[in-house]
PDB file as gemmi writes it, atoms N, CA and C in Angstrom:
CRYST1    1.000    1.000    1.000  90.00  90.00  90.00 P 1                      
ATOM      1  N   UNK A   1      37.322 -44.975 -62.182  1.00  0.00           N  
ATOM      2  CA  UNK A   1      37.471 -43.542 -62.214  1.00  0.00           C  
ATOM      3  C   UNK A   1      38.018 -43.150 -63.586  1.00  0.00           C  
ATOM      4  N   UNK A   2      37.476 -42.375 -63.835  1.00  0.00           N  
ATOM      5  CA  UNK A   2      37.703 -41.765 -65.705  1.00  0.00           C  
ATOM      6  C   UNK A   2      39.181 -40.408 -65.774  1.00  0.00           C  
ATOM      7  N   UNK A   3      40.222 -41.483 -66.667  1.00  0.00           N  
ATOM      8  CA  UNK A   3      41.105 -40.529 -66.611  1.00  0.00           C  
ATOM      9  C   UNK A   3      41.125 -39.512 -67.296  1.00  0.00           C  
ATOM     10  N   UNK A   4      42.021 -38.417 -66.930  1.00  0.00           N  
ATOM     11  CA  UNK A   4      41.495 -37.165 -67.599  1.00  0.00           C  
ATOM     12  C   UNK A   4      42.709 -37.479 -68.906  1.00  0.00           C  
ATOM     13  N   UNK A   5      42.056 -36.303 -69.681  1.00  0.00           N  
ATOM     14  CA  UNK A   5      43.285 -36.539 -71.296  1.00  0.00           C  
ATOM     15  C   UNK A   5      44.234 -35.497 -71.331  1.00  0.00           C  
ATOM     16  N   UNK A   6      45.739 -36.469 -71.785  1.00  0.00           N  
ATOM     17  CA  UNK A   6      46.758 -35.533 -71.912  1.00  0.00           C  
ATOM     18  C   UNK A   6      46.803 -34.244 -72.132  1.00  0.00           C  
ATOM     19  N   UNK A   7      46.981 -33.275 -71.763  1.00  0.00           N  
ATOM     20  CA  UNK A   7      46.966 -31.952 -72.625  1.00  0.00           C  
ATOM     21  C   UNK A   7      48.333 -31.571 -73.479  1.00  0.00           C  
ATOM     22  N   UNK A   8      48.105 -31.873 -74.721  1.00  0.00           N  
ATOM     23  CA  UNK A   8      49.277 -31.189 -75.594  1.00  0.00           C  
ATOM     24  C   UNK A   8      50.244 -30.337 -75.156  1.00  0.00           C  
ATOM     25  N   UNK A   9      51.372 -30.530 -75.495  1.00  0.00           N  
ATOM     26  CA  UNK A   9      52.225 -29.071 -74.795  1.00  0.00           C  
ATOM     27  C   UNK A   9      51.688 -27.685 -75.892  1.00  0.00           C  
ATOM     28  N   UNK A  10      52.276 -26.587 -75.656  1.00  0.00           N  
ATOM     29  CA  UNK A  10      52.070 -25.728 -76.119  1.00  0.00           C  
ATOM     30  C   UNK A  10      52.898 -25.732 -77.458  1.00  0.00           C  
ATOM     31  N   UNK A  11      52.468 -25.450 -78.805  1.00  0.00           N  
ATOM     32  CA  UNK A  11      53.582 -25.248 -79.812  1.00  0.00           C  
ATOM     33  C   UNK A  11      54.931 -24.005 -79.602  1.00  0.00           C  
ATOM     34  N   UNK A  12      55.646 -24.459 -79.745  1.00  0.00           N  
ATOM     35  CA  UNK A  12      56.781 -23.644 -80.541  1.00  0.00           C  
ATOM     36  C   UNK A  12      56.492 -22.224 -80.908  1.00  0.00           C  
ATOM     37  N   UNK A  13      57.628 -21.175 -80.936  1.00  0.00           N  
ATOM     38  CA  UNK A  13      57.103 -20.068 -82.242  1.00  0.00           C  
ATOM     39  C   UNK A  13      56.061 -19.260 -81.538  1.00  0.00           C  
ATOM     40  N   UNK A  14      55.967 -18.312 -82.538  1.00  0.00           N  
ATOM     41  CA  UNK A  14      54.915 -16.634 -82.101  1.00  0.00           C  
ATOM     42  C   UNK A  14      53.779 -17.291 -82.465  1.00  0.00           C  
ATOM     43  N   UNK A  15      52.737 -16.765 -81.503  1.00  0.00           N  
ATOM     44  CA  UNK A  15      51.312 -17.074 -81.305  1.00  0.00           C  
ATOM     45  C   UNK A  15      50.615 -16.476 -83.088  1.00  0.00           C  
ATOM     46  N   UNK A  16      49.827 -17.287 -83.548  1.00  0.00           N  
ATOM     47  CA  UNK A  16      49.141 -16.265 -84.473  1.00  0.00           C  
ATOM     48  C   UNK A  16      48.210 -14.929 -83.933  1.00  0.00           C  
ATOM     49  N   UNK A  17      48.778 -14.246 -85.653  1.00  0.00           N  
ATOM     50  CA  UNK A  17      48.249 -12.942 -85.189  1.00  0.00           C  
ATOM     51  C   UNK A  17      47.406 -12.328 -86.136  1.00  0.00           C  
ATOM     52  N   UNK A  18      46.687 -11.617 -85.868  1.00  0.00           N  
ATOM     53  CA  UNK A  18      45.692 -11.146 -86.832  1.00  0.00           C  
ATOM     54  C   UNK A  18      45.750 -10.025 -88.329  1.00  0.00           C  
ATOM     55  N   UNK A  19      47.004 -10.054 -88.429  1.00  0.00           N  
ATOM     56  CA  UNK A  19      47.799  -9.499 -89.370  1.00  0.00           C  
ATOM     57  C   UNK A  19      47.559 -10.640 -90.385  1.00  0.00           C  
ATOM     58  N   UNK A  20      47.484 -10.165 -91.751  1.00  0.00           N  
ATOM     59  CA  UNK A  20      48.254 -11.362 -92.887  1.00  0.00           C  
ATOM     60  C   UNK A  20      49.298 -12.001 -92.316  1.00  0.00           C  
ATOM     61  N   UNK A  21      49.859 -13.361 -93.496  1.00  0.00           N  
ATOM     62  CA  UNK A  21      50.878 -13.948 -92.775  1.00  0.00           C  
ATOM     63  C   UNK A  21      52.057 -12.943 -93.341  1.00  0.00           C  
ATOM     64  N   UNK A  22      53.151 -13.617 -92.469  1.00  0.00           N  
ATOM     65  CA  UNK A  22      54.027 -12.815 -93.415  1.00  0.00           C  
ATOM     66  C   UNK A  22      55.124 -13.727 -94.755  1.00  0.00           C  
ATOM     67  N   UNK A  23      55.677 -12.932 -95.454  1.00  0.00           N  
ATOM     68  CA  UNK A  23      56.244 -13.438 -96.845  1.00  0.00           C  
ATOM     69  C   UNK A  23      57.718 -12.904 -96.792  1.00  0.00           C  
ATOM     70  N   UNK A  24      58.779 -13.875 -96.104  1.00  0.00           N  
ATOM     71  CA  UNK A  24      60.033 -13.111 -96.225  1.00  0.00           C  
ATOM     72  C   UNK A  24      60.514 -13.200 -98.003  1.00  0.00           C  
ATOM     73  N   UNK A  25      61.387 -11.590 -97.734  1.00  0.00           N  
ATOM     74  CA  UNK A  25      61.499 -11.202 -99.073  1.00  0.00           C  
ATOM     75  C   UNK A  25      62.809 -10.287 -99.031  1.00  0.00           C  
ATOM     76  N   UNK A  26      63.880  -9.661 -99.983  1.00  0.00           N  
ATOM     77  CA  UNK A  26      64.674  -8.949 -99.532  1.00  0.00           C  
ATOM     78  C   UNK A  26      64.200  -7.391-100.262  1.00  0.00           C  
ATOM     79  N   UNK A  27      64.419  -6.763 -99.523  1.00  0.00           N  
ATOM     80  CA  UNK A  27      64.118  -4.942-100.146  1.00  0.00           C  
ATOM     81  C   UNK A  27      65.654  -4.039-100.288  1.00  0.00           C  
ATOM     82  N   UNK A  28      66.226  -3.518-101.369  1.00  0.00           N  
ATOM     83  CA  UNK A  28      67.222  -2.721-100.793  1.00  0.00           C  
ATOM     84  C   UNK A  28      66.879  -1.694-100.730  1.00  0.00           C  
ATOM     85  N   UNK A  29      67.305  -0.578 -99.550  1.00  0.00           N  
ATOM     86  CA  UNK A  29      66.565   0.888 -99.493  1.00  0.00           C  
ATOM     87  C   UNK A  29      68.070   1.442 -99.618  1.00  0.00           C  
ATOM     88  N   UNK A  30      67.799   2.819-100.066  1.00  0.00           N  
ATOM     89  CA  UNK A  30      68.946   3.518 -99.927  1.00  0.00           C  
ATOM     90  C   UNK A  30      69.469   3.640 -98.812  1.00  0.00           C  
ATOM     91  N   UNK A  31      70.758   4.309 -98.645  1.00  0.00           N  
ATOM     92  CA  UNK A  31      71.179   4.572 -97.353  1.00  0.00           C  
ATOM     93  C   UNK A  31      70.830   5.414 -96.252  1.00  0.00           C  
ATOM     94  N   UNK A  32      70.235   6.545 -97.297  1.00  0.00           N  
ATOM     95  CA  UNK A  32      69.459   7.735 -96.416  1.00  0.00           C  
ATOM     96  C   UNK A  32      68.225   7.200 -95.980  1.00  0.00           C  
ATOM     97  N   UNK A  33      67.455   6.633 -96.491  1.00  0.00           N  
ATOM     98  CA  UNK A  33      66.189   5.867 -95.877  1.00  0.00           C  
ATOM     99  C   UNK A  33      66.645   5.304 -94.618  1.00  0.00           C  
ATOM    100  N   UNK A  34      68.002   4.470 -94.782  1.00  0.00           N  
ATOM    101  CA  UNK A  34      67.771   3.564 -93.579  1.00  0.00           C  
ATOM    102  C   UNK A  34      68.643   4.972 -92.193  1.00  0.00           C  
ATOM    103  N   UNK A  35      69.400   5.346 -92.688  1.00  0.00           N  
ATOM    104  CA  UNK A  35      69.703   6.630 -91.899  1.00  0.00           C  
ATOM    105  C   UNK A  35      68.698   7.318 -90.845  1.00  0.00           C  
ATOM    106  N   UNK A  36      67.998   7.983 -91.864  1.00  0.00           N  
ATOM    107  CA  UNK A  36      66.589   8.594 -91.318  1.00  0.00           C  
ATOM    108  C   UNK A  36      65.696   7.383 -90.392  1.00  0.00           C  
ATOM    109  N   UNK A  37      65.670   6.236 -90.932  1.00  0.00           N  
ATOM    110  CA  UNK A  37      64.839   5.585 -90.031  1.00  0.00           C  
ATOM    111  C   UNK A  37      65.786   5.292 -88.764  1.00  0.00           C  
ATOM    112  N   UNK A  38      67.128   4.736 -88.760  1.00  0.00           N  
ATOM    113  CA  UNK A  38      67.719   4.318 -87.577  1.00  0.00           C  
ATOM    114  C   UNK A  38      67.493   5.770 -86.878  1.00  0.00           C  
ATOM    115  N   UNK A  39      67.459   6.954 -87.384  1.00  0.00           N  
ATOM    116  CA  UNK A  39      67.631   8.582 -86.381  1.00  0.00           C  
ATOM    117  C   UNK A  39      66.527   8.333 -85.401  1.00  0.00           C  
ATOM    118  N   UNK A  40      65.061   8.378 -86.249  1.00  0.00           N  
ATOM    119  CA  UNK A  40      63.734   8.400 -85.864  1.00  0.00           C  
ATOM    120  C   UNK A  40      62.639   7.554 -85.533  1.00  0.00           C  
ATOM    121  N   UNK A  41      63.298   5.818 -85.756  1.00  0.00           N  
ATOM    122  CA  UNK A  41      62.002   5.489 -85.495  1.00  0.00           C  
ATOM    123  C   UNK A  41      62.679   4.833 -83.848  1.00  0.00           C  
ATOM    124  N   UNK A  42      61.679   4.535 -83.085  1.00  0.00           N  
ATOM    125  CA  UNK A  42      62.130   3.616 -82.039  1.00  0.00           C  
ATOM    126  C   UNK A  42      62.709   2.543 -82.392  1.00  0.00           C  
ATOM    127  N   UNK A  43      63.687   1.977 -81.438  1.00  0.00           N  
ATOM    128  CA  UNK A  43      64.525   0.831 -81.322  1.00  0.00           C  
ATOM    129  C   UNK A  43      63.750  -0.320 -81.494  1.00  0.00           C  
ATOM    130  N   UNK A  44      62.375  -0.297 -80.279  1.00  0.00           N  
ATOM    131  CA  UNK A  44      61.242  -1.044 -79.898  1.00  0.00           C  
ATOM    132  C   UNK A  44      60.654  -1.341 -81.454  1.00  0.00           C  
ATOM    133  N   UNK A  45      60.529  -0.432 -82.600  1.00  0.00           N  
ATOM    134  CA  UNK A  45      59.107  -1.207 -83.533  1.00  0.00           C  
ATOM    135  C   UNK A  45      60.538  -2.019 -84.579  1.00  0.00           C  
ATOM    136  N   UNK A  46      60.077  -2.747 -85.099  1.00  0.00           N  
ATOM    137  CA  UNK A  46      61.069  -3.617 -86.172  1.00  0.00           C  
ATOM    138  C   UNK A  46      60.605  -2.973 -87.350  1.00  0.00           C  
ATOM    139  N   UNK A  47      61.853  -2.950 -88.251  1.00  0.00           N  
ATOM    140  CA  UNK A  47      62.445  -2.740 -89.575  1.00  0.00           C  
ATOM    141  C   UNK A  47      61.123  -3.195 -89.951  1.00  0.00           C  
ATOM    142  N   UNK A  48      60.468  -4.196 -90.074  1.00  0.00           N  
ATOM    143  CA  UNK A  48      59.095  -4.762 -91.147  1.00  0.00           C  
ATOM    144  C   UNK A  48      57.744  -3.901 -90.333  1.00  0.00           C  
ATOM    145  N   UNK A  49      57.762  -4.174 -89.321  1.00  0.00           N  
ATOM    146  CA  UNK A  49      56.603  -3.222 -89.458  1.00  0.00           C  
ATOM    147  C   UNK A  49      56.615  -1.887 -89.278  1.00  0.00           C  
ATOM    148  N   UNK A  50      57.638  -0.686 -89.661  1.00  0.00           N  
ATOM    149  CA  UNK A  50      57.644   0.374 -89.750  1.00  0.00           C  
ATOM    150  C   UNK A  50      57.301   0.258 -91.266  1.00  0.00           C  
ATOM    151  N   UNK A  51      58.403  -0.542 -92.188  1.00  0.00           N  
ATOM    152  CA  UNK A  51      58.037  -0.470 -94.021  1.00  0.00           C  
ATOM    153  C   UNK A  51      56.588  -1.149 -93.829  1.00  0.00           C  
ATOM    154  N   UNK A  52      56.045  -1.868 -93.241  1.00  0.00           N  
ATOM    155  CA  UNK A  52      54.430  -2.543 -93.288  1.00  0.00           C  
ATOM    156  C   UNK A  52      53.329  -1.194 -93.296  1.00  0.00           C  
ATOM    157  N   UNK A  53      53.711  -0.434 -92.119  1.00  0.00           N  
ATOM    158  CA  UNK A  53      53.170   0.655 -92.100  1.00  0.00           C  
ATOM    159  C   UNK A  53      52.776   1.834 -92.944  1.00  0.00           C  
ATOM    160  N   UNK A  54      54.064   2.402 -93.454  1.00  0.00           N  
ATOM    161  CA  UNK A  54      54.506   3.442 -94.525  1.00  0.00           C  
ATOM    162  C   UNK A  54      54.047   2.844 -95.625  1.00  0.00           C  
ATOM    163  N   UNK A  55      54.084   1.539 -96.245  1.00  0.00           N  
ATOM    164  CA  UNK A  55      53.060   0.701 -97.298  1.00  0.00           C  
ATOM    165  C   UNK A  55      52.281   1.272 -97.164  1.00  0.00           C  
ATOM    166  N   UNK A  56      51.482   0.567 -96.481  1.00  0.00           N  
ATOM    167  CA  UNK A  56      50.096   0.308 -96.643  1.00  0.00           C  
ATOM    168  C   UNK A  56      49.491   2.419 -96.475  1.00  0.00           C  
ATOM    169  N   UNK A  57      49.965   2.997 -95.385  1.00  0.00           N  
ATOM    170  CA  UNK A  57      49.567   4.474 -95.346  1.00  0.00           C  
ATOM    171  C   UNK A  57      49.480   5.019 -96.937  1.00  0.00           C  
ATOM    172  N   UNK A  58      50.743   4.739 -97.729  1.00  0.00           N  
ATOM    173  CA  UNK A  58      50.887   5.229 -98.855  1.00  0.00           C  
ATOM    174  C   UNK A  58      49.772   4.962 -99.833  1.00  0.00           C  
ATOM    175  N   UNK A  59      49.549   3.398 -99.738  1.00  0.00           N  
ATOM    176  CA  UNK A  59      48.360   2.365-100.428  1.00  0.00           C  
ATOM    177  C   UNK A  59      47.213   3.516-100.655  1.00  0.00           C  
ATOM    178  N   UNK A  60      47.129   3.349 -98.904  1.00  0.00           N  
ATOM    179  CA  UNK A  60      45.519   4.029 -98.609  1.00  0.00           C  
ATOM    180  C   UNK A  60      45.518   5.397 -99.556  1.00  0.00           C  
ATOM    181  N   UNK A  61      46.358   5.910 -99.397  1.00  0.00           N  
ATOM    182  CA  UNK A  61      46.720   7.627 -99.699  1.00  0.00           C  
ATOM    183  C   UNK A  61      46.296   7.238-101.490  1.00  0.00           C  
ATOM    184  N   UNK A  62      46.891   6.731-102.241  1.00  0.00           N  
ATOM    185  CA  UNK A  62      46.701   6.635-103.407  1.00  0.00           C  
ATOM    186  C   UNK A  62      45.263   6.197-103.845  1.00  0.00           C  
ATOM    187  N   UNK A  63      44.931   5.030-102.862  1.00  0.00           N  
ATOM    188  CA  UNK A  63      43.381   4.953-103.000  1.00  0.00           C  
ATOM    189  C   UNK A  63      42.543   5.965-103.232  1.00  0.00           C  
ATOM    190  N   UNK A  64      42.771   6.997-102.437  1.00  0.00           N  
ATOM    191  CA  UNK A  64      41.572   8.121-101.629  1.00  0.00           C  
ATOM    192  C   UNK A  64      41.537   8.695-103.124  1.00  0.00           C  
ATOM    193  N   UNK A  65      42.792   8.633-103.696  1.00  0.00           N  
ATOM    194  CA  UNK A  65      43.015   9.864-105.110  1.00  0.00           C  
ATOM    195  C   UNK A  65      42.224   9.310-106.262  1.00  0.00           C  
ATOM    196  N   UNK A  66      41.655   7.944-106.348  1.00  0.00           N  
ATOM    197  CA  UNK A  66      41.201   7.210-107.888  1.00  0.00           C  
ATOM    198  C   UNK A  66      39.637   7.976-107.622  1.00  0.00           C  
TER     199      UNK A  66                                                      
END                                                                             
């Protein structure tokens, strides 16, 4: 009778995701930036992808203008 094959455990760590990878890095923002963001953004989205966001929106925005 033919044994069946081990199955690997599952790795460690966040699943990949279809985002770039990411590149830790340090940013300092002013205080009012981070002010305004602790007022307004949800608890739920993280510090990187709210600045991931506002990037790249800005990116696009400057694009549209060349």
């Amino acid at each position: 009778m033919p044994t069946e094959k081990a199955k690997k455990p599952a790795k460690a760590g966040r699943p990949k995701g279809t985002t770039p990878p990411k590149k830790t890095t340090t940013v300092r923002l002013d205080q009012d930036l981070l002010d305004w963001i602790n007022e307004n953004v949800p608890r739920n989205v993280s510090l990187s992808a709210f600045v991931n966001e506002a990037v790249r929106e800005k990116i696009a925005q400057l694009s549209r203008k060349r």
